[in-house]
MARPAZA-530914 format. One line per 5 residues: their letters; for each residue x, y, z of N, C-alpha, C. Coordinates in Angstrom, 2 decimals, padded with zeros to 5 digits. Layout:
! residues N
A	X/Y/Z/X/Y/Z/X/Y/Z  ... $
//
This chain:
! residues 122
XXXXX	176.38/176.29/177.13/176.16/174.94/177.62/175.58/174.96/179.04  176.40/175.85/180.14/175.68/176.05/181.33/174.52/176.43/181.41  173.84/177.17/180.52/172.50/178.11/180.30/171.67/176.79/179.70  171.63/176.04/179.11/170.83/174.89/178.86/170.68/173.69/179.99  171.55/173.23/180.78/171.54/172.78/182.07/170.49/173.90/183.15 $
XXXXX	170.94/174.43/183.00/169.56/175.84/184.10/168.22/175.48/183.62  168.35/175.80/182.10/166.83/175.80/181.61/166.48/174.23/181.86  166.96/173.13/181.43/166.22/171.83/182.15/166.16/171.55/183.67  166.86/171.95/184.63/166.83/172.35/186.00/165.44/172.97/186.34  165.24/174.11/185.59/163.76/175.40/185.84/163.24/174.36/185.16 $
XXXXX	162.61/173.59/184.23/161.18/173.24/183.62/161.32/171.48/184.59  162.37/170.84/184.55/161.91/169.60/185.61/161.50/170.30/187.07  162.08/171.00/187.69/162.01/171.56/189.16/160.04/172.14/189.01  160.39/172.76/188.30/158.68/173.58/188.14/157.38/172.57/187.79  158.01/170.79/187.21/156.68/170.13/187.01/156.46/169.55/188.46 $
XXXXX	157.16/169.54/189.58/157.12/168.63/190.17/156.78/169.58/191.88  155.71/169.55/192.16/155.15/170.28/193.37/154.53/169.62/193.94  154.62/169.86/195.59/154.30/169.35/196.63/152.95/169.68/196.78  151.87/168.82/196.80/150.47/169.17/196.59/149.94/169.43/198.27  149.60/170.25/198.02/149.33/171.06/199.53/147.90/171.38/199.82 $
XXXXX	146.65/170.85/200.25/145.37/171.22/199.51/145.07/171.18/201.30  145.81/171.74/202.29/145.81/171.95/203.10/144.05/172.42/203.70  143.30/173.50/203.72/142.32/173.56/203.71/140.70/172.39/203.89  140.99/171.49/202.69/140.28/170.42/202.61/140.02/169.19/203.97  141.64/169.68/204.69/141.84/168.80/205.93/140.95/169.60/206.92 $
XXXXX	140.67/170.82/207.02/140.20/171.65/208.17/138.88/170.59/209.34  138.20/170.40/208.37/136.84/169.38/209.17/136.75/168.30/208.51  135.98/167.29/209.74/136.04/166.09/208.82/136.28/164.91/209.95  136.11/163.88/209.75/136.99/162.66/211.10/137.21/161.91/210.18  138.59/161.88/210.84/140.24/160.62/210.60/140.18/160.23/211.41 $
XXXXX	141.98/159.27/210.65/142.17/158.24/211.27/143.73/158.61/211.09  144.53/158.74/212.41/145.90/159.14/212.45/146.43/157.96/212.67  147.76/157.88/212.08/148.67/156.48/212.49/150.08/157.52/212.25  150.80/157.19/213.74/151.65/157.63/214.34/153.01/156.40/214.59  154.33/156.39/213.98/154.74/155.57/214.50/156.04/156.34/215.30 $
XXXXX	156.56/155.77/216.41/157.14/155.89/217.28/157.78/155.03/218.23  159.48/155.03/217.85/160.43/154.02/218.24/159.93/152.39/217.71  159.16/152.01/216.58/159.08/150.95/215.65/157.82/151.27/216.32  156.40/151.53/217.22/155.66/151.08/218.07/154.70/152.42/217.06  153.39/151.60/216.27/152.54/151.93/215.73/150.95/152.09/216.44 $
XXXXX	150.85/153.63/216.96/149.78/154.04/217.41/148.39/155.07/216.16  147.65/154.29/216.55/146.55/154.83/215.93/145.03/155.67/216.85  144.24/156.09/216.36/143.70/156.93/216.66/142.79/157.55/215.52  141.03/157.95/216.11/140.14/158.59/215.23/140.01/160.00/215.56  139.50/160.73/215.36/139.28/162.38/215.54/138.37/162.71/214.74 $
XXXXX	137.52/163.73/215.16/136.60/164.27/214.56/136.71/165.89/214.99  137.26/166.34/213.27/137.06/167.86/213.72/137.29/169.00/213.42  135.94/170.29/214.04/135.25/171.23/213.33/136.54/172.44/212.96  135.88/173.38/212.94/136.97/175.01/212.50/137.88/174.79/213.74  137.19/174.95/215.28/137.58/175.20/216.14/137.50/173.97/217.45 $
XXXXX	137.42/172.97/217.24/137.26/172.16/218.10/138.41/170.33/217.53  138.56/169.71/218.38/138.80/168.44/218.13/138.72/167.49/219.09  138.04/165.72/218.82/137.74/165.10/219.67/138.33/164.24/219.23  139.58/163.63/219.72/140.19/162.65/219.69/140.21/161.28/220.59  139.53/159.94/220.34/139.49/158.85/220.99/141.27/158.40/219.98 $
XXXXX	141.95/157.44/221.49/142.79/156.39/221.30/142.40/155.50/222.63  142.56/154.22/221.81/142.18/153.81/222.65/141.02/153.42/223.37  140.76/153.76/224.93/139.41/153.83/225.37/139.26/155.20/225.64  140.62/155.91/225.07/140.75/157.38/225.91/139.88/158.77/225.19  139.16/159.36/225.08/139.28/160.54/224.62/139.40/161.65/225.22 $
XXXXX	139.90/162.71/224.28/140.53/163.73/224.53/139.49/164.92/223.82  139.43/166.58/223.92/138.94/167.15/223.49/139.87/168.93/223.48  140.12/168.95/222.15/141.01/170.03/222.52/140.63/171.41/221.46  140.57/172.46/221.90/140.29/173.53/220.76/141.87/173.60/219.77  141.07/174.03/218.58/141.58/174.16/217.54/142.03/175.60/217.24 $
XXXXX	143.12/176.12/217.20/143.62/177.29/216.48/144.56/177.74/215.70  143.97/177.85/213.95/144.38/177.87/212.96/145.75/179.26/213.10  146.53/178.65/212.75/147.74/179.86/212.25/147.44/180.39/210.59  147.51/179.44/209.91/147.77/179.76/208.67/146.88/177.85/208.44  146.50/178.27/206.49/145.33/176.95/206.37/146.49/175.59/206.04 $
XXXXX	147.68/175.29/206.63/148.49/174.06/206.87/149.01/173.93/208.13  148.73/175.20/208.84/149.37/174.91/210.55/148.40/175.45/211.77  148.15/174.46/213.19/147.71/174.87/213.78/147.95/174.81/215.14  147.26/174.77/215.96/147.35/174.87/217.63/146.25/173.92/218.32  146.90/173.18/219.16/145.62/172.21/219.96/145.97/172.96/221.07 $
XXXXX	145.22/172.98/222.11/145.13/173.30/223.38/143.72/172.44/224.17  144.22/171.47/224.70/143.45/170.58/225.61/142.78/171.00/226.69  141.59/170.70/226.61/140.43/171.67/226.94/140.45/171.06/228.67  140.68/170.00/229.02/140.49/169.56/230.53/141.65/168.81/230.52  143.04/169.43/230.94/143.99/168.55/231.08/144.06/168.26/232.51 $
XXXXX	144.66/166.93/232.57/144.50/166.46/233.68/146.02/165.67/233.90  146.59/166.48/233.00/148.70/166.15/233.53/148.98/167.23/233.10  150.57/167.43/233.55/151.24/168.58/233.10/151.80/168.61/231.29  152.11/167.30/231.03/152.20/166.92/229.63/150.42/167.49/228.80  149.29/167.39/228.80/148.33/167.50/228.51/148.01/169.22/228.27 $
XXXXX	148.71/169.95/229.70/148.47/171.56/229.42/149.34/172.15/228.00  150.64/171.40/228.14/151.52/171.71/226.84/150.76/171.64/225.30  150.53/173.10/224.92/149.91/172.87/223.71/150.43/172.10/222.93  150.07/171.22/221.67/150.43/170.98/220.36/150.93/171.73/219.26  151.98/172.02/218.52/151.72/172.56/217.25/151.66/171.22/215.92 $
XXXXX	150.63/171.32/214.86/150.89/170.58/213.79/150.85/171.48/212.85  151.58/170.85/211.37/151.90/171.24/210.11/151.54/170.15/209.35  150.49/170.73/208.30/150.88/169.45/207.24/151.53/169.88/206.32  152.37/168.61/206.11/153.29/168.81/205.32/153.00/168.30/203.64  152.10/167.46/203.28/151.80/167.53/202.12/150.07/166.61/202.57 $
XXXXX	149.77/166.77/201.32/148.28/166.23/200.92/148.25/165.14/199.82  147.29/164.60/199.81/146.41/163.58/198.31/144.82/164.03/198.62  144.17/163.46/197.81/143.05/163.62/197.80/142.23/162.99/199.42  142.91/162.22/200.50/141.85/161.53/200.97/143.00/162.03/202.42  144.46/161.52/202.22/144.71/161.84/203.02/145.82/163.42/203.43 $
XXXXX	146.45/163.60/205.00/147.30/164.10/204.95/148.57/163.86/205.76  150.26/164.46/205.28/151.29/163.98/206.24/151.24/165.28/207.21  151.40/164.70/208.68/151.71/165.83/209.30/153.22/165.49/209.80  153.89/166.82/210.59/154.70/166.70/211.46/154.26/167.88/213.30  154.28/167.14/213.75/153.59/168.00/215.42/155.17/167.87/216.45 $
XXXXX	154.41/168.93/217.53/155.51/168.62/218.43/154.76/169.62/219.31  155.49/170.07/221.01/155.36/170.70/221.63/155.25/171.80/221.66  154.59/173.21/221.70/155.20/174.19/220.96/156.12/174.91/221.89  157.31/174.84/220.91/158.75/175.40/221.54/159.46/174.21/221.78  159.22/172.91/221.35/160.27/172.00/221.60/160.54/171.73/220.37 $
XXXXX	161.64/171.53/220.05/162.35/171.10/219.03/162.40/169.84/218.39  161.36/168.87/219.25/161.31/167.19/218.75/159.91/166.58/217.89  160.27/166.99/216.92/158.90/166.34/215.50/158.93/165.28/215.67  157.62/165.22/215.35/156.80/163.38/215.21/156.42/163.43/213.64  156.62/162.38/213.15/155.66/162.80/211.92/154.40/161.67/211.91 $
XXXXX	153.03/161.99/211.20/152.39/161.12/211.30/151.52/160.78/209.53  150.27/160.78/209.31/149.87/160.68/208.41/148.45/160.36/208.76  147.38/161.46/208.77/145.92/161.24/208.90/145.19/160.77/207.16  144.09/160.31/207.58/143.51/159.58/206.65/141.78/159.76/206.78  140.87/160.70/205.67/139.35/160.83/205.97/138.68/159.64/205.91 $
XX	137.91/159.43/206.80/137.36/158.28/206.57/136.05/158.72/206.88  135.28/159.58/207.03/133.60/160.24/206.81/133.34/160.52/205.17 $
//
């Protein structure tokens, strides 16, 4: 009886995967929407293997890109101009669809995730 509970456990568990098409996100310009303490920030980006240009706002930003692995990477802000700004980025996405992706980022070495959700719009 226990051995038949396992086997429907293994064939539901095995249809159901987190679609990860991680790669597809590499280039391209989005549209990130970030929310934080109820307060919904958005933002476009455009960007290559190794580069990213992020406008919010009236602001843009420009930071190199460095891939860890094809779902996680590294920003490093190319002209920072605060001490918050030198602090690299790390992001992960955490799953995919066809158009968009979820991330989660943070400081690297701080322990406090954001999660967000980019969206292609080129």
């Amino acid at each position: 009886m226990k051995s038949r509970y396992l086997i429907v456990l293994i064939l539901c568990s095995s249809c159901y995967q987190i679609e990860r098409n991680c790669s597809d996100f590499k280039t391209g310009t989005f549209e990130s929407i970030i929310e934080i303490s109820d307060q919904v920030y958005t933002s476009t980006f455009t960007r290559t293997e190794d580069l990213q240009i992020e406008t919010f706002g009236t602001k843009t930003d420009s930071a190199t890109v460095r891939w860890i692995n094809d779902c996680e990477m590294v920003f490093k802000t190319i002209n920072p101009k605060s001490i918050a700004e030198r602090k690299d980025i790390h992001l992960k996405i955490l799953t995919t669809t066809d158009s968009t992706y979820t991330f989660e980022y943070s400081y690297v070495g701080e322990p406090l995730k954001q999660k967000g959700v980019a969206k292609r719009i080129d």
